[in-house]
C-alpha positions as CSV (number, residue, x, y, z in Angstrom):
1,X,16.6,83.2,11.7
2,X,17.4,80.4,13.9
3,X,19.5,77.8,13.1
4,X,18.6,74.3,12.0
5,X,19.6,71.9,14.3
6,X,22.4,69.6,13.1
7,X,22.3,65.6,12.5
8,X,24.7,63.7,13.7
9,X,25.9,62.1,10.9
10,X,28.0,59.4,13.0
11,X,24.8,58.4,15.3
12,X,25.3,55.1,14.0
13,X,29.1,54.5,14.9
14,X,28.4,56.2,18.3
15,X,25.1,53.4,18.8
16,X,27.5,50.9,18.0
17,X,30.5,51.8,20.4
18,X,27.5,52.3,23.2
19,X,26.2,48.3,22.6
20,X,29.6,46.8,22.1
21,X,30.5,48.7,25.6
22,X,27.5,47.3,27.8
23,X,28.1,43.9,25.9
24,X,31.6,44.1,27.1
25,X,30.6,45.3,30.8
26,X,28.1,42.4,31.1
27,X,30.3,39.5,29.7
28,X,33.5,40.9,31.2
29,X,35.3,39.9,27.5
30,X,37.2,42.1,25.3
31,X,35.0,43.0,22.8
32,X,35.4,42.1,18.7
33,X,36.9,44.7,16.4
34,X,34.4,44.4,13.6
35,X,35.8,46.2,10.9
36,X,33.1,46.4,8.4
37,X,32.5,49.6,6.4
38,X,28.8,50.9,7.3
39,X,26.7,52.9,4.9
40,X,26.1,56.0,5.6
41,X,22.6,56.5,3.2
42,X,20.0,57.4,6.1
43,X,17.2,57.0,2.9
44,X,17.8,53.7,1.9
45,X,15.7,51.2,3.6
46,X,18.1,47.9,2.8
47,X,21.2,49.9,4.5
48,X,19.1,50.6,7.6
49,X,18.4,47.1,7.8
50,X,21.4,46.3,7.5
51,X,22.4,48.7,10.0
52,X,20.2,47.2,12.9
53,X,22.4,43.7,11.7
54,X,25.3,44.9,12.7
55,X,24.1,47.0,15.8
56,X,22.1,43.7,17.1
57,X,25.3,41.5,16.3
58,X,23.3,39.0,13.4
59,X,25.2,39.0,10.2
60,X,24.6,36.9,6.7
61,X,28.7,35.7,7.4
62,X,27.1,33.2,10.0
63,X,24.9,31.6,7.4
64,X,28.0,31.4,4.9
65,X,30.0,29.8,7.9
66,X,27.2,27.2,8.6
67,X,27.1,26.2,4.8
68,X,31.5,26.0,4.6
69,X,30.9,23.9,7.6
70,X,28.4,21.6,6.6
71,X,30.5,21.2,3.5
72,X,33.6,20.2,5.1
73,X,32.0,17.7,7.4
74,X,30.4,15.7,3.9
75,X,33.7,15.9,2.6
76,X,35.4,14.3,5.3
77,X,33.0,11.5,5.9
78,X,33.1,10.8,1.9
79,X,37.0,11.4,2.3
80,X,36.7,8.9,5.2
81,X,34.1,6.5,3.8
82,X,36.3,6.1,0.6
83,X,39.8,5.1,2.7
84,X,37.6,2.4,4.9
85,X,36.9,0.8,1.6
86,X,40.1,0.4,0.6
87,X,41.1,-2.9,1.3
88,X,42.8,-3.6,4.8
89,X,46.5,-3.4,3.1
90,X,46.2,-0.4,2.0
91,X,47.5,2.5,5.2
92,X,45.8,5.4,6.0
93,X,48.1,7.9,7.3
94,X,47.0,8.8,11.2
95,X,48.4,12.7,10.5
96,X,45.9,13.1,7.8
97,X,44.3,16.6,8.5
98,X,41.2,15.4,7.2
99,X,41.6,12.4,9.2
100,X,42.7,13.9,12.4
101,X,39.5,16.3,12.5
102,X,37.4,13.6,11.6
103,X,38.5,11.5,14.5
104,X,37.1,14.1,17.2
105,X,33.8,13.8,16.3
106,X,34.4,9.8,15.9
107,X,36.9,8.2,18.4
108,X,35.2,4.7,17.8
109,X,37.6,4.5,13.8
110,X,40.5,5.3,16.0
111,X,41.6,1.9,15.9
112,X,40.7,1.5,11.8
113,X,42.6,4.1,10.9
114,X,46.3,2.7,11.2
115,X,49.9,4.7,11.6
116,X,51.7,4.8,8.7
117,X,55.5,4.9,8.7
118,X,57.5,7.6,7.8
119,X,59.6,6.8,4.4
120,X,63.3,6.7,4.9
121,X,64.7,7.4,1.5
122,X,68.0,6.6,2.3
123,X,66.8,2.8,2.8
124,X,64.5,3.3,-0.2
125,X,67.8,4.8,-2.0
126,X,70.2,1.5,-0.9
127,X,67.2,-0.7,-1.5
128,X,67.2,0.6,-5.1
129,X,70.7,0.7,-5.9
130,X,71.2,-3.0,-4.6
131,X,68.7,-4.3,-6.9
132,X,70.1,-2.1,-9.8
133,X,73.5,-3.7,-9.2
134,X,74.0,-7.0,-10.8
135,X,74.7,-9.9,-8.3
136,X,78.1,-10.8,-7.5
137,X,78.7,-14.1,-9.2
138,X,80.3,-16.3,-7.2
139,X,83.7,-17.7,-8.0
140,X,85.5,-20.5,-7.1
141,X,88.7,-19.6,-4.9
142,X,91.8,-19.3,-6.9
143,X,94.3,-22.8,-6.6
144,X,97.7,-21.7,-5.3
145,X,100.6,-22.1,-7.7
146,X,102.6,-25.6,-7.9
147,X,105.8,-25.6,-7.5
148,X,106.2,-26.2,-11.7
149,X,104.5,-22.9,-12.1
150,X,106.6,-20.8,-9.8
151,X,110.2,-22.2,-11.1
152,X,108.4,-21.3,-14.4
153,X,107.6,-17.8,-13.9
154,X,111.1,-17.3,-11.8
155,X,112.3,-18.8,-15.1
156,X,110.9,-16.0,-17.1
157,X,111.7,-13.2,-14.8
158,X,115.3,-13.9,-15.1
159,X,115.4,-14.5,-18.2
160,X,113.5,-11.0,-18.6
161,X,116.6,-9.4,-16.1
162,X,119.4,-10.8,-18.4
163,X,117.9,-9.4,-21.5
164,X,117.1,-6.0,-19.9
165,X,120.5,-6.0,-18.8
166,X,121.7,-6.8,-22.3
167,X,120.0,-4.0,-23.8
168,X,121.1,-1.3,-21.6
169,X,124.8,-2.2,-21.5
170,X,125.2,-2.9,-25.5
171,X,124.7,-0.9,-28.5
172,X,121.6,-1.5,-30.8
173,X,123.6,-3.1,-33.2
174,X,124.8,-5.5,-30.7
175,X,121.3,-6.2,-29.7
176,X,120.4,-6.6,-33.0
177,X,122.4,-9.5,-33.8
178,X,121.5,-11.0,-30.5
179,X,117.6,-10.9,-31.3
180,X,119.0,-12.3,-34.8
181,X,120.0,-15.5,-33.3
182,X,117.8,-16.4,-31.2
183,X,114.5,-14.4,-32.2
184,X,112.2,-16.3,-29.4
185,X,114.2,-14.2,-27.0
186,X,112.7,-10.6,-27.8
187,X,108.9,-12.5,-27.7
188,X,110.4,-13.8,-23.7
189,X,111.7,-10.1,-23.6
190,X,108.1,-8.2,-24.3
191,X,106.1,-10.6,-22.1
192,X,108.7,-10.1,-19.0
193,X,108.4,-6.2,-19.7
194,X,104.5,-6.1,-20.1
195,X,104.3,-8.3,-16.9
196,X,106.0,-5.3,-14.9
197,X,104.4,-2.4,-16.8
198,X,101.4,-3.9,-15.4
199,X,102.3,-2.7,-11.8
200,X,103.7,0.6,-12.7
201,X,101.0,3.1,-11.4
202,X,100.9,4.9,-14.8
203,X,101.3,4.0,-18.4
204,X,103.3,5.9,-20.0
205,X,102.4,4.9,-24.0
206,X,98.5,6.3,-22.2
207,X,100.3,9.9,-22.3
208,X,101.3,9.2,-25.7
209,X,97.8,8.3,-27.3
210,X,96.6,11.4,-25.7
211,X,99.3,13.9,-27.1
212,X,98.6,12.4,-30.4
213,X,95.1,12.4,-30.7
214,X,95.5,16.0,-30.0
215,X,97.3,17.0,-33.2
216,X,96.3,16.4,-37.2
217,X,95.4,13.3,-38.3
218,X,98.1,14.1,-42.1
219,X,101.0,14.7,-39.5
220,X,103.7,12.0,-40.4
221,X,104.6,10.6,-36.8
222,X,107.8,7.7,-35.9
223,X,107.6,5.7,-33.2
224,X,110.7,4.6,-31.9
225,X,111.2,1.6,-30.3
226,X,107.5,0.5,-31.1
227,X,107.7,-2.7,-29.5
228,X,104.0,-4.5,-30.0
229,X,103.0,-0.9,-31.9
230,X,100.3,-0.4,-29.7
231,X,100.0,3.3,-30.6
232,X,99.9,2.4,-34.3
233,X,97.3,-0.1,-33.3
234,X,95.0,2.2,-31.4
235,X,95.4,5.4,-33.7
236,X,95.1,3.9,-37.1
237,X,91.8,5.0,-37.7
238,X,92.5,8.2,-37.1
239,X,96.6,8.7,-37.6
240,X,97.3,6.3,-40.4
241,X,100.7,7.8,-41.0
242,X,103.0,6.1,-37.9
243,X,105.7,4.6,-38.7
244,X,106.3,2.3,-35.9
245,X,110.3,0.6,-36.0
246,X,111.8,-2.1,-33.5
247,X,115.0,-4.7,-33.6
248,X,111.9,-7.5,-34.2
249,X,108.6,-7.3,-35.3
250,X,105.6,-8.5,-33.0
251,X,103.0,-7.7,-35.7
252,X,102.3,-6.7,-39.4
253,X,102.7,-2.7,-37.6
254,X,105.9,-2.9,-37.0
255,X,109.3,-2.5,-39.6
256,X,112.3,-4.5,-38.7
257,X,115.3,-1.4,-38.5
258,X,117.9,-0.4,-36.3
259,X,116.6,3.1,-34.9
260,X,119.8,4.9,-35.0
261,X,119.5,4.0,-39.1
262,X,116.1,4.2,-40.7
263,X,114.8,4.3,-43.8
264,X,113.1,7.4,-44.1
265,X,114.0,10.8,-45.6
266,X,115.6,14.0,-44.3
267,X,113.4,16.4,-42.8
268,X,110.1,14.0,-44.0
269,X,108.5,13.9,-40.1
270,X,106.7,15.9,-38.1
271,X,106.8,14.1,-34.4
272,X,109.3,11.9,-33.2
273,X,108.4,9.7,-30.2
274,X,111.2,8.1,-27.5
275,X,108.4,5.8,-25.1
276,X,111.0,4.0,-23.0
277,X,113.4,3.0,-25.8
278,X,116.6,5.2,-25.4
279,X,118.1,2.0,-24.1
280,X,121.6,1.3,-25.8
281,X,124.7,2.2,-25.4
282,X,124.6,4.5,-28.5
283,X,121.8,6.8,-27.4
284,X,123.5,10.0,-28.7
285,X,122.6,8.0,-32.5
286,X,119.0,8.0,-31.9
287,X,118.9,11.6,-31.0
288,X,120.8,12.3,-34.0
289,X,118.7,9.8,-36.5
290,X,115.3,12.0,-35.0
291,X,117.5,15.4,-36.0
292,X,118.0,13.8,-39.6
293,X,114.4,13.0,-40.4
294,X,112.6,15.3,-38.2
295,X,111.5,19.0,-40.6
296,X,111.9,22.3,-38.7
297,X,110.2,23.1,-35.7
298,X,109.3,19.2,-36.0
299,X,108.5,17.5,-31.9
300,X,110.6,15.2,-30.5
301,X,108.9,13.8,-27.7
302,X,110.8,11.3,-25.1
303,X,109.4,9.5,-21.7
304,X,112.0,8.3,-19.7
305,X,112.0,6.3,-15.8
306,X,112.9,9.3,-13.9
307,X,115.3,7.1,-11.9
308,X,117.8,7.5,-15.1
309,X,118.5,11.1,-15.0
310,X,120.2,10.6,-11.3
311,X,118.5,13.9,-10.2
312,X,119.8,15.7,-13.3
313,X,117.4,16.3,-15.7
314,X,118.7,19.8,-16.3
315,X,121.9,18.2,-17.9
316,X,120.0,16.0,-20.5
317,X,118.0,18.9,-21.3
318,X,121.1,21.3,-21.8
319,X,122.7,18.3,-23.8
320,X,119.5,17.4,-26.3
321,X,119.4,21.7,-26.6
322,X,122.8,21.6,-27.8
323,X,122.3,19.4,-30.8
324,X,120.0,21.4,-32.1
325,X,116.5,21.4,-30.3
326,X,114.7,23.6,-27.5
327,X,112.9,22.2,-24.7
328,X,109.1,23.6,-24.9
329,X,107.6,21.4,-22.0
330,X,108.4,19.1,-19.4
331,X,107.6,18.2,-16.3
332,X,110.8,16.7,-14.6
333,X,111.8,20.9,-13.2
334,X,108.5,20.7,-11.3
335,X,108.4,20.9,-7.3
336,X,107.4,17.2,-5.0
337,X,103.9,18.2,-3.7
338,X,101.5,16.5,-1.4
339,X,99.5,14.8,-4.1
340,X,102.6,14.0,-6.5
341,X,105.6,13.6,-3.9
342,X,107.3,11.6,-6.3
343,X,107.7,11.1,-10.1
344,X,107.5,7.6,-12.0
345,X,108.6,9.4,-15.5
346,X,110.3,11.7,-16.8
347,X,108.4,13.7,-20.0
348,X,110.4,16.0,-22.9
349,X,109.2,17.7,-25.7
350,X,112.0,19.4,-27.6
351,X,111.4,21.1,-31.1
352,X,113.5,21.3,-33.4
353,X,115.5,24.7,-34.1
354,X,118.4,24.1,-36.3
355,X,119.1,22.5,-39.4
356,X,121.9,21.2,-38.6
357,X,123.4,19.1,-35.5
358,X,125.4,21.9,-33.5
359,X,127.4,20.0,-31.2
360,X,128.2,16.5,-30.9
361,X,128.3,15.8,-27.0
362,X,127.8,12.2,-25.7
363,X,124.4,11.2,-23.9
364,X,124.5,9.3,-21.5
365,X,121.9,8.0,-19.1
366,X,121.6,5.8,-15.8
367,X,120.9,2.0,-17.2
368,X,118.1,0.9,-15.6
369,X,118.8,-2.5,-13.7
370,X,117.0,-4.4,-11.3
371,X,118.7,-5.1,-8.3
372,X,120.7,-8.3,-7.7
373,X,119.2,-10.3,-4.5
């Protein structure tokens, strides 16, 4: 029986590949890669037509591309229309894509449309913060002193001197009786010394505050040496038991006492504080009054001008620790570094250990004197 003659079932790829070649050999182009998937259902009139489509090159996409661009070119010109109506202040930017394919069909709007500059938001960021910031009212320049006011304030600075001087060469009892007689002379005394904390580069009483608002607010706390009791002042809110005690008293804060003598109770307080005040003679008391009224494990916490310990600290540490007490922090062992070659003040807290005073060795420290020109 003979054989039935096959069908080629890729005829139609092979009539394809034969009129893309002659195409290509006529227009001397490289011809398209179309790569659209063809039916292979010889039966099925709508595929053959679709077929001789693609074979003759006509395809429905060229209708679709027509319509997209008929489409694009009314959205333009209403895109267009719509920014020529805008009044004339109003910029319409040149890089527009819209507006840039627009233009090549219509060079005669080139010079309508207008450029518009590119934001610099660093301007727009100065602009903004200079109209945030308020303006700088103008003041009138400052008088220079008169000759009245400067023999005045030289007045007051050596007056400060002698009685700085006074305090760190007597004891407080002797300073006591002083401020006794002529009382106007501790008021002279604070304003001279809150005149020259004012140019220190830190406050030391700052330190204080923030050690103290640290701990409980029902911890009984002594400030020695109060002087305008600022601590007492700031934290009464929130510490109301300080005891603040000077030689004079600036406020209602402050008891009148001698601090080597005051009136509280053995082993009643919990934190002791020395802010620049270990300034008679009789130091060794003081230390010995905190040691008395302090409880066990209570802080005693002391801030000193670093210049006093003559580049010794370890000796007044070894001194206070013999009395009774153990250095838990300080920072007067640390190393001179770039950022802190130097130290304003020294800062101490000992706790207390013992119950009793161990040893009774004399402290001493440098007085601190200004220097006679």
């Amino acid at each position: 029986m003979p054989h039935k003659k096959r069908e080629n079932k890729n005829h139609i790829q092979v009539q394809r590949i034969l009129a893309e070649s002659e195409l290509s050999l006529v227009d001397k182009k490289k011809p398209k890669r179309i790569f659209e998937r063809v039916p292979r259902h010889d039966y099925n009139p709508g595929d053959r037509k679709r077929e001789q489509q693609i074979l003759n090159g006509d395809s429905d996409d060229d209708d679709d591309d027509n319509n997209n661009n008929k489409k694009k070119r009314s959205a333009l010109k209403k895109h267009i229309n719509k920014e020529l109506q805008q009044p004339k202040e109003s910029v319409i930017p040149k890089k527009s894509r819209k507006n840039k394919y627009y233009l090549l069909n219509h060079p005669e709007l080139k010079d309508t449309i207008q450029i518009a500059p590119k934001p610099n938001k660093r301007k727009h960021e100065e602009v903004n913060e200079q109209e945030n910031e308020p303006s700088p009212k103008k003041t009138a320049p400052e008088a220079k002193p008169s000759v009245c006011d400067k023999l005045v304030s030289h007045m007051v600075t050596s007056r400060f001197r002698y009685l700085n001087e006074k305090l760190y060469t007597t004891t407080s009892k002797e300073a006591q009786k002083m401020f006794e007689q002529d009382p106007q002379s501790f008021f002279a005394y604070h304003q001279g010394y809150a005149t020259s904390m004012s140019k220190w580069p830190d406050q030391p009483i700052d330190e204080i505050m923030g050690y103290v608002r640290k701990r409980s607010a029902n911890l009984v706390i002594v400030d020695m040496g109060c002087g305008d009791a600022r601590l007492a002042r700031t934290l009464k809110s929130t510490h109301p038991n300080i005891h603040s005690f000077d030689l004079v008293a600036l406020n209602d804060h402050v008891q009148v006492c001698d601090i080597a003598h005051t009136p509280l109770n053995n082993d009643s307080v919990d934190i002791v504080i020395f802010c620049l005040s270990l300034m008679g003679t009789n130091l060794t008391d003081f230390i010995h009054e905190a040691h008395r009224i302090l409880r066990l494990r209570g802080t005693m916490k002391i801030i000193e001008i670093a210049s006093r310990f003559e580049n010794q600290p370890q000796k007044f540490i070894r001194k206070i620790e013999s009395m009774g007490f153990q250095c838990s922090k300080t920072n007067s062992l640390e190393e001179k570094s770039k950022s802190s070659p130097s130290q304003y003040f020294y800062a101490f807290d000992f706790a207390k250990t013992s119950a009793q005073i161990k040893s009774k060795s004399i402290l001493t420290l440098a007085p601190c004197l200004h220097k006679k020109r």
